[in-house]
C-alpha positions as CSV (number, residue, x, y, z in Angstrom):
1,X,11.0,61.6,130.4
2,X,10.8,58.6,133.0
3,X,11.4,56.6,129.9
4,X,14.6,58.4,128.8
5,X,15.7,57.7,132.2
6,X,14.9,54.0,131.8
7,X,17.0,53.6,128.7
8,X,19.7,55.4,130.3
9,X,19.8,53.2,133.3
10,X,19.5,50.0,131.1
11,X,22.3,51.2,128.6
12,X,24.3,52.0,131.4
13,X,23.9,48.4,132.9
14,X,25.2,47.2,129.8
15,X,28.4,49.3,129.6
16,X,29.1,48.5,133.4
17,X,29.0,44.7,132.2
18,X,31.2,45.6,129.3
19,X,33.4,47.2,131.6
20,X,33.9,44.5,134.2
21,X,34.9,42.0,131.5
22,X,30.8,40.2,132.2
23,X,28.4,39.6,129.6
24,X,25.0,41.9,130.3
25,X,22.1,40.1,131.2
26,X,19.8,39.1,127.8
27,X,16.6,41.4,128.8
28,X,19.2,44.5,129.0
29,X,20.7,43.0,125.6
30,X,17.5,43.0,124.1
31,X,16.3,45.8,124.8
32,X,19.3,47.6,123.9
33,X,18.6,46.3,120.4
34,X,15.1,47.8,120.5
35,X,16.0,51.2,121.5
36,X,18.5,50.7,118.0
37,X,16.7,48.2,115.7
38,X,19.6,49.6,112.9
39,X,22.3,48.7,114.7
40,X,21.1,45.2,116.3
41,X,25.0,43.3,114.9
42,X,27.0,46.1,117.1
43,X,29.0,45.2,120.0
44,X,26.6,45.7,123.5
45,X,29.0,48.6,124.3
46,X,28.6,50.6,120.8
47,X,24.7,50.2,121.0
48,X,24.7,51.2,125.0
49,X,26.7,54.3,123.8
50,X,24.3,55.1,120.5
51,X,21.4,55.0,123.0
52,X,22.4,56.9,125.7
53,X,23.6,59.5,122.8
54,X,20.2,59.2,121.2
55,X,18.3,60.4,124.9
56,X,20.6,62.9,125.6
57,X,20.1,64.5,121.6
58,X,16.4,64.1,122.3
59,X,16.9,66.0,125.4
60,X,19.1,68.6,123.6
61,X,21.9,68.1,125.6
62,X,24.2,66.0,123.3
63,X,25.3,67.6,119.6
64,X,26.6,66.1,117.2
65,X,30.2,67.6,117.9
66,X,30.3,66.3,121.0
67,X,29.0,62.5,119.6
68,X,32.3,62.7,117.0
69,X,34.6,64.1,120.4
70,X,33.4,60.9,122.4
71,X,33.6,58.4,119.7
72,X,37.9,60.3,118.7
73,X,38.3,59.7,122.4
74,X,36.7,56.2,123.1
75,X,38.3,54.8,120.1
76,X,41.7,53.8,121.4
77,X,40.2,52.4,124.3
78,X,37.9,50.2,122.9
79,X,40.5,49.1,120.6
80,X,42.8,47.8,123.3
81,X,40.2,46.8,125.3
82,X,38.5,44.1,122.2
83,X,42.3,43.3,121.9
84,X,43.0,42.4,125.6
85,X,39.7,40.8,125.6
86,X,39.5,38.4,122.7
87,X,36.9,37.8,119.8
């Protein structure tokens, strides 16, 4: 369990990063991409998200309804946001 909670905090660092226009610090980046070794070409804040959903599924609080709810409603976001931001 305290590891869940690790790759929650570190996943989260990562989005915060996202979020504030910064790049995340490397260690979070990498470990990000060990928590999802299938997903290690994403963008930081897709894998952050598919880790955090991968805890919380463990956990058996996220379902898969919910995942397809989040990703409907992120979507437009992110999309302005990579815009706004640049390649």
């Amino acid at each position: 369990m305290q590891e869940d909670s690790e790759r929650l905090k570190i996943a989260l660092r990562v989005l915060a990063a996202v979020a504030e226009y910064c790049e995340p610090e490397e260690a979070d980046l990498e470990l990000i991409r060990s928590y999802a070794p299938l997903s290690t070409r994403r963008h930081p804040d897709e894998l952050a998200c598919e880790v955090i959903q991968q805890v919380l599924k463990a956990r058996g609080q996220f379902t898969d309804g919910m995942a397809e709810k989040v990703r409907r409603s992120m979507a437009g976001p992110v999309i302005r946001s990579r815009q706004t931001q640049g390649p």
